[in-house]
N, C-alpha and C positions, 0 to 999 in steps of 0.2 A: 504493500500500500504506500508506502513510502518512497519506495521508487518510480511508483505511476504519479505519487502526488508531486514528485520533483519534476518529470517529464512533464506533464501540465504543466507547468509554472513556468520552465525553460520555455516551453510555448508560445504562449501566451508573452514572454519577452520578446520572441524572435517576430509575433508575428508585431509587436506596437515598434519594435527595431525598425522592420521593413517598411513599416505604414509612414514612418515620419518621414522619408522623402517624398512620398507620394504626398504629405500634408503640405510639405515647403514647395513642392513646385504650384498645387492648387493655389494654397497662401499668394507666390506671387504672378499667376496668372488672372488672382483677383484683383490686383493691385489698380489698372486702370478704373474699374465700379466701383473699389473702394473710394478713391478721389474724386467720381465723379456725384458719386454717394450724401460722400462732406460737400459736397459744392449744392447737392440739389434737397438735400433737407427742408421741408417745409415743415410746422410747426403752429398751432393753435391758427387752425384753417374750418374751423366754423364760425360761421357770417354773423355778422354782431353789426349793433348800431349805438355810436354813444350818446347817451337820453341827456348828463349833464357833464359839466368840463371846469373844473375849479383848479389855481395852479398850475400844478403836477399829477392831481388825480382826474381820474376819467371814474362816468359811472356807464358801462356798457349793457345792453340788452339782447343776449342772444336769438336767432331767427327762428322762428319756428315755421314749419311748411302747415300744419294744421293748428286750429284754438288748441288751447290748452285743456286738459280734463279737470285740473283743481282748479278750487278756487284764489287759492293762495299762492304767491310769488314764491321763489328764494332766492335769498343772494345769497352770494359768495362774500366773504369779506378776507380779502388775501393778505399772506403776510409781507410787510416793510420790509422783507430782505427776497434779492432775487424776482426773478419777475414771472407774473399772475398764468403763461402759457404754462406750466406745467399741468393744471389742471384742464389742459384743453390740449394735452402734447401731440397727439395723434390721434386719427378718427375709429382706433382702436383703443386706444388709452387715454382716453377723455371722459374726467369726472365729470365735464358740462353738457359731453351727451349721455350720459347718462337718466341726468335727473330730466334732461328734453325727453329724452325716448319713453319716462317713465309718466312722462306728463304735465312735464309744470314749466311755467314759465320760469326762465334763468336769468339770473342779473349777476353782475361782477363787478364789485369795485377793483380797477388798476391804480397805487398808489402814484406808482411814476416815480419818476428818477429825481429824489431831492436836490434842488441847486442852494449854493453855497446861501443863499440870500432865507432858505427853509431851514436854514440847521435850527432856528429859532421856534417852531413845530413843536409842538407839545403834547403831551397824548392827551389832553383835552379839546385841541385841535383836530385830532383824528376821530374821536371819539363822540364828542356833542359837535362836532366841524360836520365834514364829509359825509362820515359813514352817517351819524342821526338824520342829516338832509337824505341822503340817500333813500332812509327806510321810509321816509316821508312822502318822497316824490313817487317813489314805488304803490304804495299803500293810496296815495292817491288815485295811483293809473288801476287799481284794483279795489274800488269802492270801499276802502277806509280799510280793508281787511288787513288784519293781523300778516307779519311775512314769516314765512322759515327764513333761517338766519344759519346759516356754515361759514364758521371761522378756521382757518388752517394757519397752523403753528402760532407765531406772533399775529396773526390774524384772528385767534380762535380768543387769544386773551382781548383784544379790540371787542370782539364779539360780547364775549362776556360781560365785561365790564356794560359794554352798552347797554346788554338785555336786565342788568340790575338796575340799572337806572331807567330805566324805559321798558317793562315787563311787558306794560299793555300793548307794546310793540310787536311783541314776540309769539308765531306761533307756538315753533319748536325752534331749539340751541341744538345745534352740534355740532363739535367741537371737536375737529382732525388734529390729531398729534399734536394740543396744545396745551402751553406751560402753564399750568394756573397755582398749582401748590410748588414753590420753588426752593423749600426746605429739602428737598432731598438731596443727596448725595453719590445717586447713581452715574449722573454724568459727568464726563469730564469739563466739559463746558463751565457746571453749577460749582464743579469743583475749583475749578482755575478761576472765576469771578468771585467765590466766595470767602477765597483765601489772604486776602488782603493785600495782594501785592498787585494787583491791577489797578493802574490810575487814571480811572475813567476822563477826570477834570482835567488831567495834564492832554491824553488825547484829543480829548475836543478842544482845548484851548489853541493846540496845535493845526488844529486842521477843519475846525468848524463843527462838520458833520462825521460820521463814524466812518472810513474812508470803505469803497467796496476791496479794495485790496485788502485789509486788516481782517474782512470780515471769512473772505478765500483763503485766506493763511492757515485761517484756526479750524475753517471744516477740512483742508487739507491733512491737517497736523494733527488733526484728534485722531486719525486712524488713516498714518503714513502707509502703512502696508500696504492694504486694501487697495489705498486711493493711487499707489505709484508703481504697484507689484501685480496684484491680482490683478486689477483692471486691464493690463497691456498682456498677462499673458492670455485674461480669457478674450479678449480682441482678436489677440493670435490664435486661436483656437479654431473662432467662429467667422475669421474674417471668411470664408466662403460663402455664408449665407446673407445674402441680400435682404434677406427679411431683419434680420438683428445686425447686421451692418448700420443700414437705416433706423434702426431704433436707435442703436448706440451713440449713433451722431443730434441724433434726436436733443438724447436727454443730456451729451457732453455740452450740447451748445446750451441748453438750460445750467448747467453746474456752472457754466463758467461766463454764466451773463448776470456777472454781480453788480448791485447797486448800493451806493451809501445808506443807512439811516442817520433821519433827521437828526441834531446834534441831542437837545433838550430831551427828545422821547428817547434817544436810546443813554442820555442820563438817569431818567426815570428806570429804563426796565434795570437797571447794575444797578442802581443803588436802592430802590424804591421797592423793587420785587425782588433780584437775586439776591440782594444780599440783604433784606427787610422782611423780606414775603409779606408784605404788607397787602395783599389784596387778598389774600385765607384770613389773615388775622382783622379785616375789618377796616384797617386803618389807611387805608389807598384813598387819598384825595383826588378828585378829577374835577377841575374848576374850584367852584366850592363847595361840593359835592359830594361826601363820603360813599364809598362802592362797598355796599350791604349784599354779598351772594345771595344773604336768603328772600332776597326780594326776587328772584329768581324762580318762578312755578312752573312754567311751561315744561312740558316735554324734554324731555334732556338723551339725548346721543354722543356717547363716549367712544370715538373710535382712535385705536392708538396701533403701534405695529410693535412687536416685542424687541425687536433688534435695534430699535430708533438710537440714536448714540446724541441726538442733539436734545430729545425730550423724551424722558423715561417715560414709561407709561403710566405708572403712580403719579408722576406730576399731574397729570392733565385725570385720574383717579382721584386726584385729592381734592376735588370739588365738590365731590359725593354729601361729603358729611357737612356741608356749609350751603347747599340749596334747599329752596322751601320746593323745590318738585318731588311729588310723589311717581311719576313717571319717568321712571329712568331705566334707561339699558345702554352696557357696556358690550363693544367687537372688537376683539381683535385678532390681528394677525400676523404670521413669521414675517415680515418684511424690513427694511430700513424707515427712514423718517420720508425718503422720497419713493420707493417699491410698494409703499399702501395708494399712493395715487397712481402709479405708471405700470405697476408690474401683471402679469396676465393672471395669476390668479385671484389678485383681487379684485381682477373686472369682470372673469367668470363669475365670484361666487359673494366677494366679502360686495362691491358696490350695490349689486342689482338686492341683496338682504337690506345695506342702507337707505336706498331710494325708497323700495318698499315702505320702512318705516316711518319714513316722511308722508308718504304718501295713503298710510293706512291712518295719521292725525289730519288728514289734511278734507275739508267739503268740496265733496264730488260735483263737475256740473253734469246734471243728467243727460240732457243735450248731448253731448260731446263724451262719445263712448270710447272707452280706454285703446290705445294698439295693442293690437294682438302680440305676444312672448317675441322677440326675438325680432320683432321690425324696429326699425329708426324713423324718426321723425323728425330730427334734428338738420336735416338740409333744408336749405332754400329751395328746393327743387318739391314739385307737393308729388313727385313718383317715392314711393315708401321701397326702399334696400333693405333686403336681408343683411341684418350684422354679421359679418363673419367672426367665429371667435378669436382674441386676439393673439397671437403665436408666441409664444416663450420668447420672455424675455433674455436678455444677456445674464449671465448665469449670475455675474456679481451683484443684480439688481437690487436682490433680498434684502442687501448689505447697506446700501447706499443710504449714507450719511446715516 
């Protein structure tokens, strides 16, 4: 047995031996579709209109080819770092056709790219500014109604914060991979800010706003490996498939289309939250406003990914015990902090569970009878496409960030 178990294994060597020239000649006879690949990337390519324009920020209306079946809106409200296409990355991995396909009308606040003259932004400006006008203007275009509200990461805390101070706003909160209890200690992020050697006042006094390079450094540098090891050899691996080719360039061009935050707000989140946690304990000012969670009832959605390295999942857990909703349900799933929006199994199985649940608090208009499993609705175009499901993502996706 031991001698047949050796022959197998010499085997099995000789034959991945022989395979890897046959991989290196594939590798560089994809090499021309690989560049042409990075050159023809398109990216958050469903048709939007933007309803208001203040600054920097945009508030956009995604197209729908049929009415809507609920009655209720929802925005997106995205976070201050990086920009709002992730959630619209590809017409396979788009969390905004999702919630189209599932029936509701979609809105998206874009923050936009802070200039030096916004470092002075405040998260009272964000907060009772934009995003409040925002839910306003919405709820108007939808006869006063209450809106669902999705906040993602530094987005989901904007979120939150707003639906306590404005409940009646709010149908349902949920809140993707976002910080809201920031006493933990699981990330290295909460660890390096909490430590006292970060000087947040010296950085912005230097440079106004929080620079996008500073902010590329640190998701670089939390998990070097990953980000400069694994990433290029599963590149090499998969560079023959055009399908994950294209994904890859996809989502590299999102990782590396960073933006500043405001200077003042992202003073607030270091000193106010990370290293105060002052919006669990009660004590978070916003204007002159104390931010009270449990004024907080509506329907509550906790989705977080276990592998997240930029926000544990207990953070954005530890809002449980400081809201006054009694409807609450937590999901999650094996992903990174960006593989819960982009990666393919959470658009087979974890988003279309999400949407659902919006959509089961949500008033139906009878009129306007739901799409059947498995069609879109999300183009311009009123011919309704079968969704194809979305094809495995690049293998390090799980991980990302």
């Amino acid at each position: 047995m031991e001698t047949n178990g050796s022959f197998a294994s010499a085997g099995r060597g000789l034959t991945a031996w022989l395979g890897e020239p046959q991989r290196l000649w594939r590798n560089l006879l994809s090499v021309p579709r690989v560049v042409a690949a990075a050159h023809d990337v398109r990216v958050g390519t469903t048709p939007s209109t933007v309803l208001l324009e203040e600054r920097t920020h945009k508030l956009v209306r995604y197209t729908r080819a049929t009415p809507a079946t609920h009655a209720e809106p929802i925005l997106f409200s995205y976070a201050l770092i990086n920009r709002s296409y992730i959630l619209d990355l590809q017409p396979d991995k788009s969390v905004v056709r999702q919630y189209l396909d599932r029936g509701f009308d979609v809105y998206m606040i874009d923050w936009g790219v802070p200039t030096h003259a916004d470092r002075t932004l405040t998260l009272n400006d964000y907060v009772s500014g934009f995003l409040d006008r925002s839910v306003q203007h919405i709820r108007r275009e939808h006869d006063g109604r209450p809106a669902h509200l999705l906040g993602y990461c530094m987005g989901g805390t904007l979120a939150a914060v707003h639906a306590a101070l404005n409940p009646e706003a709010i149908k349902t909160l949920t809140l993707l991979a976002a910080p809201i209890d920031f006493g933990g200690r699981e990330s290295l992020l909460n660890l390096w800010v909490q430590g006292g050697t970060f000087d947040v006042d010296g950085l912005l006094a230097a440079h106004g706003n929080c620079p996008a390079w500073f902010l590329q450094n640190i998701f670089l540098f939390m998990n070097p490996v990953r980000n400069f090891v694994d990433k290029a050899i599963a590149f090499w691996e998969q560079m023959d498939d055009p399908d994950k080719v294209s994904a890859t360039f996809a989502l590299e061009r999102w990782l590396n289309d960073n933006i500043p935050v405001a200077g003042e707000t992202f003073r607030t989140f270091v000193k106010n939250l990370y290293q105060r946690n002052e919006l669990v304990r009660g004590e978070l000012l916003v204007g002159p406003r104390r931010v009270d969670l449990s004024r907080i009832t509506c329907p509550l959605l906790l989705l977080t990914a276990s592998n997240d390295h930029l926000v544990a999942p207990a953070s954005t857990e530890g809002i449980r015990r400081h809201v006054g909703s009694h409807d609450l349900k937590s999901m999650a799933i094996g992903a990174g902090h960006v593989g819960l929006v982009v990666g393919a199994k959470a658009h087979a199985k974890f988003w279309p569970e999400a949407t659902s649940w919006a959509a089961e608090r949500s008033t139906p208009r009878p009129e306007q009878p739901a799409p059947p499993a498995g069609e879109t609705i999300s183009s311009s175009s009123p011919r309704k496409v079968a969704r194809r499901p979305p094809a495995d993502e690049p293998r390090w996706w799980a991980q990302t960030r």
